[in-house]
C-alpha positions as CSV (number, residue, x, y, z in Angstrom):
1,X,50.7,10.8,-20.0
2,X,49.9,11.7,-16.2
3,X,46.6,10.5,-15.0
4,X,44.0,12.9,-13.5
5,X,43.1,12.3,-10.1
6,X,39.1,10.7,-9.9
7,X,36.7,13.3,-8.7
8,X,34.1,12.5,-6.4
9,X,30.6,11.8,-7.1
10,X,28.1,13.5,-4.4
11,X,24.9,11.4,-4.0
12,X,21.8,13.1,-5.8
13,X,19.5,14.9,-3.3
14,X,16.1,13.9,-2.7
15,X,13.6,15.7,-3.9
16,X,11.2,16.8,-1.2
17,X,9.8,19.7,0.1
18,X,11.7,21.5,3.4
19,X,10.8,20.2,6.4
20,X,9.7,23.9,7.7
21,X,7.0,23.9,4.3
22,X,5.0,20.8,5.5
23,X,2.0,20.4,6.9
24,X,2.0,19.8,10.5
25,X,-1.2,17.4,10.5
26,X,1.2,14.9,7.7
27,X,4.2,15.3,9.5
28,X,1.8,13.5,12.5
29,X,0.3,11.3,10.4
30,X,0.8,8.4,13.2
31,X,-2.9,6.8,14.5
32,X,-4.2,6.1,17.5
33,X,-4.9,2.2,17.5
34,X,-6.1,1.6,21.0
35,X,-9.5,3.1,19.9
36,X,-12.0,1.3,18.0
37,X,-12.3,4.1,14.4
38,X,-8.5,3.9,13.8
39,X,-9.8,3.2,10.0
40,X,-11.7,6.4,9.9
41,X,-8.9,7.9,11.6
42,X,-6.2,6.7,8.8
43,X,-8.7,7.8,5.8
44,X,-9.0,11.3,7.5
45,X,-5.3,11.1,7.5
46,X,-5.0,9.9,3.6
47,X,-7.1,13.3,2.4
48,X,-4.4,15.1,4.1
49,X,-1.4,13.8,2.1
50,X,-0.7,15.6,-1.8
51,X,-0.4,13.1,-4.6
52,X,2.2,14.7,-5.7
53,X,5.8,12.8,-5.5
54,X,7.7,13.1,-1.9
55,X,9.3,11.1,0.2
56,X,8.3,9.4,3.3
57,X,9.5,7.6,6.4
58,X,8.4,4.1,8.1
59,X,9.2,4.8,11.5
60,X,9.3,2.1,14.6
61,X,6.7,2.4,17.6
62,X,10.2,4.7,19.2
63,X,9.7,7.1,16.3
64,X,13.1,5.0,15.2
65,X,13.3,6.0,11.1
66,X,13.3,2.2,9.7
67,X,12.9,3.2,6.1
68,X,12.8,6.5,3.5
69,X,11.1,5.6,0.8
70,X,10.2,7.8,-2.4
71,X,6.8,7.7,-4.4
72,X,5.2,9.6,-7.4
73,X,2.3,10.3,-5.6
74,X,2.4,10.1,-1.5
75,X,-1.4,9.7,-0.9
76,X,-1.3,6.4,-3.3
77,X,2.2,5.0,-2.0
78,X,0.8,5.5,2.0
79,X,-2.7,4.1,1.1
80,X,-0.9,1.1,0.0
81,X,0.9,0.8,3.5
């Protein structure tokens, strides 16, 4: 009996919305630490995000991608960060 040759298993995609769909005020989602209302800065931020599931990036302070994370719902996973 001759043996089939193995077929290649192509990694799932991620589910996510196109890059050219998002919002341009998540995509920048960084704040400004230097001044004194980053907090009310970050929660003005947090209304922006869906909490619907997507995936997400932890970058370094070079915009360096560190991690890609996915979550159910965006706005709770980044409040938690």
């Amino acid at each position: 009996m001759e043996k089939k040759p193995r077929q290649r298993r192509l990694p799932l995609p991620m589910h996510r919305r196109p890059e050219d769909q998002t919002e341009p005020q998540v995509r920048d989602a960084r704040p400004d630490l230097a001044g004194s209302d980053w907090r009310e800065k970050v929660e003005a931020k947090l209304q922006l995000l869906p909490k619907q599931p997507g995936v997400y990036l932890l970058r370094d302070r070079h915009g360096r991608v560190l991690y890609v994370g996915k979550a159910k719902s965006l706005h709770s996973r980044v409040r938690n960060y």
